[in-house]
C-alpha positions as CSV (number, residue, x, y, z in Angstrom):
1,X,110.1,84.3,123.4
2,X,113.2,84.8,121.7
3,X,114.0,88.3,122.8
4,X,113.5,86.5,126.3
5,X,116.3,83.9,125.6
6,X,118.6,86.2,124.3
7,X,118.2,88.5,127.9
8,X,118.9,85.3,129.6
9,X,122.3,84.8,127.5
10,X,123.2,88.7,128.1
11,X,122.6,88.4,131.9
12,X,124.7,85.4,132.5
13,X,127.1,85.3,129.6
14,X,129.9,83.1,129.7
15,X,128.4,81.7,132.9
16,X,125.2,80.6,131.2
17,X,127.2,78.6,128.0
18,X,129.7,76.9,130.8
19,X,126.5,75.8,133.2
20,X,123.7,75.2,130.3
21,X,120.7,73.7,131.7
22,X,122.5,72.9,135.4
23,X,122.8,76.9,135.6
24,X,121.2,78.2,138.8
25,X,121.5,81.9,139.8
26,X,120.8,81.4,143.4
27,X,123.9,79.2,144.2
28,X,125.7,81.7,142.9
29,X,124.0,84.5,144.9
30,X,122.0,86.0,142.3
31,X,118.9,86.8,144.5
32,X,115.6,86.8,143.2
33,X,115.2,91.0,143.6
34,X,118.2,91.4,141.7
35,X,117.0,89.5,139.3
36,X,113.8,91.1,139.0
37,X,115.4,94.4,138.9
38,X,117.5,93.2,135.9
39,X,114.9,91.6,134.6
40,X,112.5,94.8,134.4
41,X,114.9,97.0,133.9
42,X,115.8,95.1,130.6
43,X,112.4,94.8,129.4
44,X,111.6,98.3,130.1
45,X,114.4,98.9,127.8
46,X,112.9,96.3,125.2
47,X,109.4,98.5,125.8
48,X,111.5,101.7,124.7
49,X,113.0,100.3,121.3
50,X,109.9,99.2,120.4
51,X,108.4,102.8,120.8
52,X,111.1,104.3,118.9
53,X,110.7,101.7,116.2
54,X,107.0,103.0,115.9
55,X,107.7,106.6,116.3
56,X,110.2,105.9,113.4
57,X,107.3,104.3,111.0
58,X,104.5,107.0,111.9
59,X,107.3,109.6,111.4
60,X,108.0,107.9,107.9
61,X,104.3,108.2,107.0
62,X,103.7,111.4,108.0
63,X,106.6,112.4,105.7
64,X,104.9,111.5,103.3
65,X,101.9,113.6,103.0
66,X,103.9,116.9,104.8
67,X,107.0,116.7,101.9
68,X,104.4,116.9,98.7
69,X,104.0,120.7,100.1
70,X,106.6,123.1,99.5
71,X,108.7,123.8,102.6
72,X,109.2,127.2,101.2
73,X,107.0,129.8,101.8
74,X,105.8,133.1,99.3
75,X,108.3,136.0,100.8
76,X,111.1,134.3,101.9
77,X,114.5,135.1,100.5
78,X,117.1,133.2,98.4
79,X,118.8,132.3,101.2
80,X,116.6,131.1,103.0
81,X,115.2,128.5,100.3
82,X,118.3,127.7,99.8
83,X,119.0,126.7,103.2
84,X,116.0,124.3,102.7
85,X,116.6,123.0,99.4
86,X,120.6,122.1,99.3
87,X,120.5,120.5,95.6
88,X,118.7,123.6,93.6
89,X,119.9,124.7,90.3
90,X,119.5,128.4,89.1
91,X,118.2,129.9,86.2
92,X,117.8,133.7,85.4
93,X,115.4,135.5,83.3
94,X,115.2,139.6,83.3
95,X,115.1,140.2,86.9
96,X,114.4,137.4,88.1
97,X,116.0,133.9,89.7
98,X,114.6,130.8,89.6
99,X,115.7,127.5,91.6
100,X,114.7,124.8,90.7
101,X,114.3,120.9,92.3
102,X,113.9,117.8,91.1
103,X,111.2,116.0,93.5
104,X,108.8,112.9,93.0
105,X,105.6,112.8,94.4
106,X,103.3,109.3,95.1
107,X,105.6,108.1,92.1
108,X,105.1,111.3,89.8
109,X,108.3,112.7,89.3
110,X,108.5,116.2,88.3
111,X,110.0,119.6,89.5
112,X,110.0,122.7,91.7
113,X,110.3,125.8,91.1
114,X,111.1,128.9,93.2
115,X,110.9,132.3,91.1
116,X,112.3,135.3,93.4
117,X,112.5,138.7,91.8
118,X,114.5,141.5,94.0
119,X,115.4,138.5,96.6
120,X,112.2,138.0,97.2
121,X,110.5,134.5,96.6
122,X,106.5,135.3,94.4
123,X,106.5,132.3,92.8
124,X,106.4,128.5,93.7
125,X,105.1,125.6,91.4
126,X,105.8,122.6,91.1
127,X,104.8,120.6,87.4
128,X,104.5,117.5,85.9
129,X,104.3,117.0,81.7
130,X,103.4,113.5,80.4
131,X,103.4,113.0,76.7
132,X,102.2,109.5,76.3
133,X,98.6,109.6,76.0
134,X,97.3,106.4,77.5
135,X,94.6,105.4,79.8
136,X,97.4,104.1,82.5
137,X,98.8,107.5,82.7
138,X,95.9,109.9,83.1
139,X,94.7,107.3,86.0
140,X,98.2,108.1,87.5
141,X,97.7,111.7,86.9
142,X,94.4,111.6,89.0
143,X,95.1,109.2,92.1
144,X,98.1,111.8,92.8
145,X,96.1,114.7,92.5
146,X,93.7,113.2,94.7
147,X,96.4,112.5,96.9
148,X,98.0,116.0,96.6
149,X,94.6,117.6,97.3
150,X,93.5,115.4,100.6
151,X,97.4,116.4,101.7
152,X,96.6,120.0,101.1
153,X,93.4,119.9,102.6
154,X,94.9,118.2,105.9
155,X,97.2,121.3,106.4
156,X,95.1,124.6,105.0
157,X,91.7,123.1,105.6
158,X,88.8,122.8,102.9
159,X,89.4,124.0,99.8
160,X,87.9,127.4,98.9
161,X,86.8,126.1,95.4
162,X,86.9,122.5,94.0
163,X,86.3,121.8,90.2
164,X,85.8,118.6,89.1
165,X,85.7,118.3,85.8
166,X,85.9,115.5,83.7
167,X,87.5,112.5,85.2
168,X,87.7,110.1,82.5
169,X,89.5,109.8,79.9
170,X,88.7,110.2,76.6
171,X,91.6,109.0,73.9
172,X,91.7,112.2,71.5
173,X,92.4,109.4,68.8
174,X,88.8,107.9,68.9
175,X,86.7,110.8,69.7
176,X,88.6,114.0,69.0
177,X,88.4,117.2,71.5
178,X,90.7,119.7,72.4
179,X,91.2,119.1,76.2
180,X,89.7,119.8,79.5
181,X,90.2,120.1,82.9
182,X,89.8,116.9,85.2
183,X,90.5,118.5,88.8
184,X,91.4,121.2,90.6
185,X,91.5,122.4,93.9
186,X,92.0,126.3,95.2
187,X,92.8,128.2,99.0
188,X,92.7,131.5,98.7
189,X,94.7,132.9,101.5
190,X,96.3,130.6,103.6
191,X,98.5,132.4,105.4
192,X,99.3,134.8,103.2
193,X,99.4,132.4,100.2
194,X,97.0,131.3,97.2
195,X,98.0,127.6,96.7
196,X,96.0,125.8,93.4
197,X,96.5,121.8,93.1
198,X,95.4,121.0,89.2
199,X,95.5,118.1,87.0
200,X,94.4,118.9,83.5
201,X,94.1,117.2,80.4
202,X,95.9,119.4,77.9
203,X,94.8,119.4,73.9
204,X,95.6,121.7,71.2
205,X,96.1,122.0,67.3
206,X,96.8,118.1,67.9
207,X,99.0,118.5,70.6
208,X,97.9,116.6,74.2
209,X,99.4,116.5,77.5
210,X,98.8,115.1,81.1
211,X,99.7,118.6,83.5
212,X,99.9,118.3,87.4
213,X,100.3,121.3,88.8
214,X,100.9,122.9,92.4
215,X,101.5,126.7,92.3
216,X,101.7,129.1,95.2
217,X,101.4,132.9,94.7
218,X,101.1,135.9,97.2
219,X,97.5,136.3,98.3
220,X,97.4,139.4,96.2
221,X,97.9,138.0,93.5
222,X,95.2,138.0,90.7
223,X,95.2,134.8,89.1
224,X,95.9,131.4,90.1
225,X,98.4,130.7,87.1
């Protein structure tokens, strides 16, 4: 009703405020088709923005699933991840470049990386360390894995392997071990590309650590690490 009122004001204007209530649009010549032209022309209008506004919110949730992939893709050049990535930092080690990008995804901040060796981009991962061993955390670890994987899955279909390993968690403190893996999820050539999505409970000579990681490789590539 009050989008309504505020048509009425923008039709009439000043005309409307002088008149109020005595206002009447035929005395004045305002027939009625002209008004209905107005009328509909002004809510077809209304109709639009309101379209827009919902093309705006699905666009905004779509985002979210299609930006926790890389927009990069194994084979491209330096330049042209560049041109997608504006904010990278470099590295160098041997022959080879790596940029780098800081990125957060479903809350888990972390980082991507983009190793290209004679211009050529072989490597893409993207990885997440958390130190603080607590129940809190690994559940974090897992929901966005879960996410990540149902993501992947939407765009490069069903995984062609899915572990699941252990998807508790189990405080080294109280019962001691020396890690496992919780989940992971592997495509084997999608095209072109081997893409893993992993969350692993890491443990060693007392050392632990929460890992989600995304790596992309060429589809020749032996391994998934």
């Amino acid at each position: 009703m009050a989008i309504y009122i505020k048509f009425y004001k923008y039709l009439f204007g000043k005309i409307y405020a002088q008149n109020g209530e005595n206002f009447n649009p035929i005395a004045i010549g305002f027939n009625h088709s002209q008004y209905m032209y107005i009328f509909f022309t002004f809510d077809l209008k209304l109709q639009k923005m309101k379209c827009f506004k919902v093309f705006l919110i699905l666009f905004f949730f779509t985002s979210l699933y299609s930006f926790s992939q890389s927009k990069a893709t194994i084979g491209m050049s330096m330049e042209e991840v560049r041109a997608l990535y504006l904010n990278t930092q470099s590295s160098y080690y041997e022959n080879t470049t790596t940029l780098s990008l800081n990125d957060t995804l479903y809350s888990l901040p972390g980082e991507w990386g983009f190793r290209f060796e004679n211009n050529k981009l072989n490597w893409i991962h993207f990885d997440k360390y958390i130190n603080e061993i607590e129940k809190p955390n690994f559940d974090k670890c897992l929901k966005v894995t879960k996410k990540l994987i149902n993501d992947y899955t939407k765009t490069f279909g069903k995984p062609d392997t899915t572990i699941i390993g252990d998807t508790t968690f189990i405080d080294p403190i109280v019962k001691h071990h020396w890690g496992y893996n919780v989940i992971e999820a592997r495509w084997n050539n999608y095209k072109g590309m081997k893409i893993k999505v992993e969350f692993t409970f890491f443990g060693g000579k007392g050392e632990y650590h929460f890992i989600v990681i995304i790596n992309y490789f060429d589809k020749t590539y032996p391994y998934f690490d």
